[in-house]
FIBAVEX-164642 format. One line per 10 residues: for each residue x, y, z of C-alpha. Coordinates in steps of 0.25 Angstrom, whole numbers, plus 5000, padded with zeros to 4 digits. Layout:
REM FIBAVEX-164642
X/Y/Z ~ ...
REM end
This chain:
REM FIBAVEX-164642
5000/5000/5000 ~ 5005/5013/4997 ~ 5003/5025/5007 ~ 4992/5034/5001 ~ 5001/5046/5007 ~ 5015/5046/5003 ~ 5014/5033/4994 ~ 5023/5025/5001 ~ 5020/5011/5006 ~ 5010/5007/5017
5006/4995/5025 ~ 4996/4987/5030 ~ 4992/4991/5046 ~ 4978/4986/5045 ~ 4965/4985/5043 ~ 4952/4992/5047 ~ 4938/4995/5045 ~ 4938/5009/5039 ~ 4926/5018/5044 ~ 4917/5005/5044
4918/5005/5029 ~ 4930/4999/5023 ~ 4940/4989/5028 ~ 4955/4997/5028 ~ 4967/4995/5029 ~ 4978/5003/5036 ~ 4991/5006/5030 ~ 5003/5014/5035 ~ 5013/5021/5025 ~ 5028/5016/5029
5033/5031/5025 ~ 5025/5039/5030 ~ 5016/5032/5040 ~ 5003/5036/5036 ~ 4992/5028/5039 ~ 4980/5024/5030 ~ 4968/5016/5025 ~ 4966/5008/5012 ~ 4954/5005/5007 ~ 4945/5017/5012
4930/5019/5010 ~ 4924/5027/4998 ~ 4921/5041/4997 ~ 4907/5038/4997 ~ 4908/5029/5010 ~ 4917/5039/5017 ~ 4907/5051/5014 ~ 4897/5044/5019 ~ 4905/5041/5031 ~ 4909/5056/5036
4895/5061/5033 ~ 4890/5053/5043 ~ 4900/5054/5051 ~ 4896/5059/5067 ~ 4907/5061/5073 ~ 4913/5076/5077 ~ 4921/5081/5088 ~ 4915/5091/5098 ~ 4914/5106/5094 ~ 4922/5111/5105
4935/5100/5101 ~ 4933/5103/5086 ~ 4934/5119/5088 ~ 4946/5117/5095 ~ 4951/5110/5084 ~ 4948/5118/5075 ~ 4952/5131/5082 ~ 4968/5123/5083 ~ 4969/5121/5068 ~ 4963/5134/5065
4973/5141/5071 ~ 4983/5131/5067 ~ 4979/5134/5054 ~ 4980/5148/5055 ~ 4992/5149/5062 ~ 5000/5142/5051 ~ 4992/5151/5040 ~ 4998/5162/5047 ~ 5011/5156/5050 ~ 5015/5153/5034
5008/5164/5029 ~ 4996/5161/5023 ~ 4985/5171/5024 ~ 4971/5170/5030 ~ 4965/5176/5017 ~ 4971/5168/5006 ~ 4965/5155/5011 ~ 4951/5149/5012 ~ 4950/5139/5023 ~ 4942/5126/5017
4941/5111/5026 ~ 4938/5099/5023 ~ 4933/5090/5033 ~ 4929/5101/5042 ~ 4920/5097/5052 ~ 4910/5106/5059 ~ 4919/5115/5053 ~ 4925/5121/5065 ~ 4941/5122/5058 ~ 4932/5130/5047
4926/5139/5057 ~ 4937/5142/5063 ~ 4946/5146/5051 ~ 4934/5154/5047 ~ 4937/5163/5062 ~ 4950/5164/5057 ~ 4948/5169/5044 ~ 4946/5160/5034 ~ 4935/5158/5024 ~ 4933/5143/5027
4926/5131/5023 ~ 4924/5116/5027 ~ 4919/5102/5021 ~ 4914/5092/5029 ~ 4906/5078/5025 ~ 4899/5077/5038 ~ 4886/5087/5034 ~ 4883/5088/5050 ~ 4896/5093/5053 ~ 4894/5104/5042
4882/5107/5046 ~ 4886/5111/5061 ~ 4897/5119/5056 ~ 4889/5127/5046 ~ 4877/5130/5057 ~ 4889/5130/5069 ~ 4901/5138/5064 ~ 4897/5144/5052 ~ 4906/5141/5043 ~ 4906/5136/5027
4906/5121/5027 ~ 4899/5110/5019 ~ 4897/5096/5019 ~ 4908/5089/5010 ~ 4916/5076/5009 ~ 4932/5074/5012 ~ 4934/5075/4999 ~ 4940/5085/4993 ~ 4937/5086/4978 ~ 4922/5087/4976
4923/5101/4988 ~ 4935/5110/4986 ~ 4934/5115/4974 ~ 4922/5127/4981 ~ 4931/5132/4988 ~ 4942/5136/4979 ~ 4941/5152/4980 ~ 4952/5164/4979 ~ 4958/5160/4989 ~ 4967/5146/4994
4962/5137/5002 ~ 4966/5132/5016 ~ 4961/5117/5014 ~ 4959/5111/5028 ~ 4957/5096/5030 ~ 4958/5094/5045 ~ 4959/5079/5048 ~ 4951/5076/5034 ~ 4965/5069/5028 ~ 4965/5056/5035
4949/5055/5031 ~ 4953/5055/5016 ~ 4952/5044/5008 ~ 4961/5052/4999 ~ 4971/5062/5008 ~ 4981/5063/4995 ~ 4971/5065/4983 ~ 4963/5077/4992 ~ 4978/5083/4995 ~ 4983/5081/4979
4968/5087/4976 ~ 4969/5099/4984 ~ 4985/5101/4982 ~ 4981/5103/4966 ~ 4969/5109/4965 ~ 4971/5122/4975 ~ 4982/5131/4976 ~ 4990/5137/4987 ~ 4980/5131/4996 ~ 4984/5127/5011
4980/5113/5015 ~ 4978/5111/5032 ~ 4975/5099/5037 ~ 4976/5091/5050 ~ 4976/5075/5051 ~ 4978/5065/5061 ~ 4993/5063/5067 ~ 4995/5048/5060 ~ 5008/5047/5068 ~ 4996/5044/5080
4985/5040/5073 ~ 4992/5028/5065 ~ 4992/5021/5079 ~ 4975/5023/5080 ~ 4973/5018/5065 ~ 4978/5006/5065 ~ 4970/5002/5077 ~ 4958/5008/5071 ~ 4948/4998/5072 ~ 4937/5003/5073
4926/5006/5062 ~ 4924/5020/5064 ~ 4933/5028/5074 ~ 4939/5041/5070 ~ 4951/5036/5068 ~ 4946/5026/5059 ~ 4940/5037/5049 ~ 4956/5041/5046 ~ 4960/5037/5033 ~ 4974/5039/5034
4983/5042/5048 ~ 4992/5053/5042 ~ 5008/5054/5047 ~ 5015/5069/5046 ~ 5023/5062/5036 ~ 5012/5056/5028 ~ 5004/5068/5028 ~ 5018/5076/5023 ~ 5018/5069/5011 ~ 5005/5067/5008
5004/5082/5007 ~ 5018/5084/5000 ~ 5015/5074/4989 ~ 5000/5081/4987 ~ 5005/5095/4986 ~ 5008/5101/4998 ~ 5018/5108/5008 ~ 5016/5106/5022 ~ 5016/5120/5028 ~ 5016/5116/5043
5013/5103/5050 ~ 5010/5101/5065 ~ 5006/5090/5072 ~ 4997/5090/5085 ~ 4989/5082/5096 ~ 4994/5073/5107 ~ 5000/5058/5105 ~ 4991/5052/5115 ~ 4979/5056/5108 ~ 4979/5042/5103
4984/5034/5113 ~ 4969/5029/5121 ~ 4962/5029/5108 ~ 4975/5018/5103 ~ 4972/5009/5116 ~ 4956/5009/5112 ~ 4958/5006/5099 ~ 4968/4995/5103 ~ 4959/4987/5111 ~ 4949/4990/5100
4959/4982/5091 ~ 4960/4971/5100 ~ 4945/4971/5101 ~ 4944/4970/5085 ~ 4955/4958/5083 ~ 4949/4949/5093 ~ 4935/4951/5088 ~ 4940/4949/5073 ~ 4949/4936/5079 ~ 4935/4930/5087
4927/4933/5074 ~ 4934/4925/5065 ~ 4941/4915/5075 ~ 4935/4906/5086 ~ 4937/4912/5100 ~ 4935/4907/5115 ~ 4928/4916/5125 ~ 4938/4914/5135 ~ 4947/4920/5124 ~ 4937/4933/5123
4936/4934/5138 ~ 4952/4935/5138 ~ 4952/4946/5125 ~ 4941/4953/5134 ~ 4948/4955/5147 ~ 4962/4960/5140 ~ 4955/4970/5133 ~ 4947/4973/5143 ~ 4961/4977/5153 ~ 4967/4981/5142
4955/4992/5139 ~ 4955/4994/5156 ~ 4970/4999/5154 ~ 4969/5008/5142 ~ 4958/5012/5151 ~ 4966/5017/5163 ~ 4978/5020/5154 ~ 4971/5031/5147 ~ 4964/5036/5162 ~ 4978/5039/5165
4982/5046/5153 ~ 4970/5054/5154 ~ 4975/5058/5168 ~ 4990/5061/5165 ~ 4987/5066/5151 ~ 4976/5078/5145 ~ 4966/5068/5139 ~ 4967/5069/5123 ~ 4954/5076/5114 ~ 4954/5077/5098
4964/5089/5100 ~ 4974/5080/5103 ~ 4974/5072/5093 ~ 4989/5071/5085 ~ 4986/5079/5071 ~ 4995/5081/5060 ~ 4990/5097/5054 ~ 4996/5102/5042 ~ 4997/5116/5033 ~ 5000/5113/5020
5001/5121/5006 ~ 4999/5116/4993 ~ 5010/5116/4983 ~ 5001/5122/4971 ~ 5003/5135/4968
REM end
């Protein structure tokens, strides 16, 4: 298998049920130890999917996130000399659209795209800002909101969700000049760890298509067009670490049932599997009591990120 970001070789890690869709397999890049899936469901299929999709953070976590890369944002705008009124601000993936609304209060005529029409919805009647309901994809949706000015194109942790992370970047990188491309995705160097366990249907982590390293999303953007302006890297390293020890037990879980479905079994054996697990879940237990005692308990703001500035190479 060849590594769908820097076309080197991959291997086989595993094997997993993808969203409740599709049977997948995982495979790491020996290069730059990106980590993705191969088959993955259709267009149609994944549509669906986040359309219907529930899940959100709370208001007050999301603002807060968005208030940090906002200001991240602008920051570095300011920092290399790019000027507020040159760009538009446009996001794919945008939520409620609270990054949206808050580019807009420092400046900027933005825009969002979202699948889920709920989440549209709120944002409009909430925050007041220009969003609509929209796929991932980008072809079908950008083309609007060319204007006068360049675009700042935002994808916050929209990437690993792609099907296609190299044809979007390729897409964009040719088709709009002297635009600024702003993203954030999940640190893989942490995350990897949580994928391979992944095993179940449809966990968050489970939705991630690809686990991105910083040397796999370096040359992923290098070979599709881009400079990296600045890259930084935040969140703590124990984000992972009780959410590693659940999935753990849940992986133990999964192999015994698959061995005693397929395979004769005593109950005297079961009775032994049940009480391991069951002081093995009693330790993780009081193992993350005390780390919760000694250490600031982890929220979604700690999770590790890779975010990155970038500019296109077309003039």
């Amino acid at each position: 298998m060849t590594c769908k970001v820097c076309n080197k070789e991959a291997v086989f890690v595993t094997t997993h049920n993808l969203l409740g869709l599709v049977e997948s397999s995982i495979f790491q890049c020996s290069t730059c130890k990106t980590l993705f899936r191969d088959p993955l469901p259709s267009e149609k299929q994944l549509f669906e999917y986040y359309s219907k999709r529930d899940g959100r953070y709370n208001e007050v976590l999301e603002q807060k996130m968005a208030i940090n890369q906002s200001n991240w944002l602008n920051d570095k705008l300011k920092k290399f000399g790019y000027l507020k009124n040159d760009y538009n601000y446009f996001e794919f993936g945008c939520g409620r659209g609270w990054l949206v609304k808050c580019m807009k209060n420092l400046g900027y005529n933005s825009f969002g795209l979202d699948p889920d029409s709920n989440s549209v919805s709120w944002g409009k009647t909430n925050l007041d800002i220009n969003i609509s309901q929209g796929f991932l994809d980008i072809y079908s949706n950008v083309n609007e909101f060319k204007s006068e000015k360049n675009l700042i194109i935002s994808m916050m942790h929209v990437l690993e969700h792609l099907t296609n992370p190299s044809d979007v970047l390729k897409y964009l990188s040719t088709n709009f000049e002297n635009h600024l491309l702003y993203f954030e995705v999940p640190d893989g160097k942490f995350e990897a760890d949580v994928l391979k366990l992944d095993t179940l249907n449809c966990n968050s982590s489970g939705q991630h298509f690809f686990s991105f390293t910083e040397e796999g999303i370096i040359s992923l953007l290098e070979n599709r067009g881009y400079d990296v302006i600045v890259l930084e890297k935040f969140g703590n390293q124990r984000f992972w670490k009780s959410y590693l020890r659940s999935m753990n037990v849940w992986g133990i879980i999964e192999t015994k049932y698959k061995y005693w479905r397929d395979v004769k079994f005593s109950f005297f054996e079961i009775f032994l599997i049940s009480l391991s697990l069951s002081f093995k879940t009693m330790f993780y237990w009081i193992t993350s009591k005390i780390e919760d005692l000694l250490f600031r308990r982890n929220s979604r703001l700690d999770l590790p990120v890779i975010r990155i500035l970038a500019k296109s190479k077309l003039k």
